[in-house]
N, C-alpha and C positions, 0 to 999 in steps of 0.2 A: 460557509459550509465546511470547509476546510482550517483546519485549527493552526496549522502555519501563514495562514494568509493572514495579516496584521488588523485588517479589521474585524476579525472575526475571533483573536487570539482574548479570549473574554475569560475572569475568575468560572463562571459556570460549564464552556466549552472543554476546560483543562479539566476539570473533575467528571463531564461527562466521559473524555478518554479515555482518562485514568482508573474510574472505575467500567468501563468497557475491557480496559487491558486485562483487570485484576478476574473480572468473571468470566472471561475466554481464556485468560493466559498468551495470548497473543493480540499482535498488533498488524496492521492493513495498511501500508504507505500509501495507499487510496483512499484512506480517511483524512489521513495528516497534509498531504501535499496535493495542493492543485497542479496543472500541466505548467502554469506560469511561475511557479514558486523555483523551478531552477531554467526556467527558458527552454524547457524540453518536453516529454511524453511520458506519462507510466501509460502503460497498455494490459490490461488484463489478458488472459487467454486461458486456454488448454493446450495440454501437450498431448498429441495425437497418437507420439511414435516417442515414447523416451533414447532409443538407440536406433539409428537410421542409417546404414554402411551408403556412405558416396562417396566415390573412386579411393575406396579405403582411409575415409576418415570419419569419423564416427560426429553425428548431431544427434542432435535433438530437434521432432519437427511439433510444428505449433501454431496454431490460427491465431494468435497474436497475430495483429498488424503489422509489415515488414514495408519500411519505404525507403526512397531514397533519403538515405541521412544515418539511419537506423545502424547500419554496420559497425561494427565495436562496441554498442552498445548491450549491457548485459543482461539475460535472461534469468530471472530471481524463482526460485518455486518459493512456494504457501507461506515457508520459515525466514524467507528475505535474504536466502543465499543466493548468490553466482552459481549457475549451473551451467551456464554454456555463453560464449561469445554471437551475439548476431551477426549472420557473414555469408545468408544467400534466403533469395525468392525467387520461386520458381513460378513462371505465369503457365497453366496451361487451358483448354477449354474450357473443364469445369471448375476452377477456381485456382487461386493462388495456393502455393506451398509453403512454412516460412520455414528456416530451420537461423539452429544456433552451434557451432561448436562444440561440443562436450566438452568441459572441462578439466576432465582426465584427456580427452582427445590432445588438447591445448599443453598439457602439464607435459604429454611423454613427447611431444612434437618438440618443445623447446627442450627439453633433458637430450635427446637425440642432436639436436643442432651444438650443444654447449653451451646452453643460456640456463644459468646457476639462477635456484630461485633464493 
């Protein structure tokens, strides 16, 4: 199913991609990589709350799946960018909360501290 997974990496599955890419113009790292192809997770989700102020630092919140392991790992939007660092879940009655970092949070945090990018 997945076009990185080696038995599946077939002349026909390349072209089916390829012209996938060319009539969207974009691509889905949930077509190309299975969860085994780097020993880890991709998670789809929604982002709930693009800017979420806790104890004055700015996330991003999102039903993506947050577990234990998950922290530092990064949160991509639609275009397969970085948009936020994952680094809290919040449990409470009616369900979990996941958040990630912002980016810009992350950027002026280290500028503040002396960490040259």
């Amino acid at each position: 199913q997945y076009l990185f997974d080696k038995q599946e990496l077939t002349p026909s599955r390349v072209d089916e991609h390829i012209r996938r890419y060319l009539a969207s113009g974009r691509m889905d790292f949930t077509d190309f990589f299975s969860a085994d192809s780097f020993r880890s997770t991709l998670t789809r989700g929604i982002v709930s709350q693009s800017e979420r102020n806790i104890a004055g630092s700015a996330y991003v919140q999102t039903d993506a799946s947050v577990s234990e392991g998950n922290s530092g790992g990064p949160l991509l939007n639609s275009r397969h960018e970085v948009i936020g660092i994952v680094t809290l879940k919040v449990a409470a009655g009616t369900g979990n909360y996941n958040f990630a970092l912002r980016m810009d949070q992350l950027r002026d945090e280290l500028q503040n501290n002396g960490v040259h990018q």
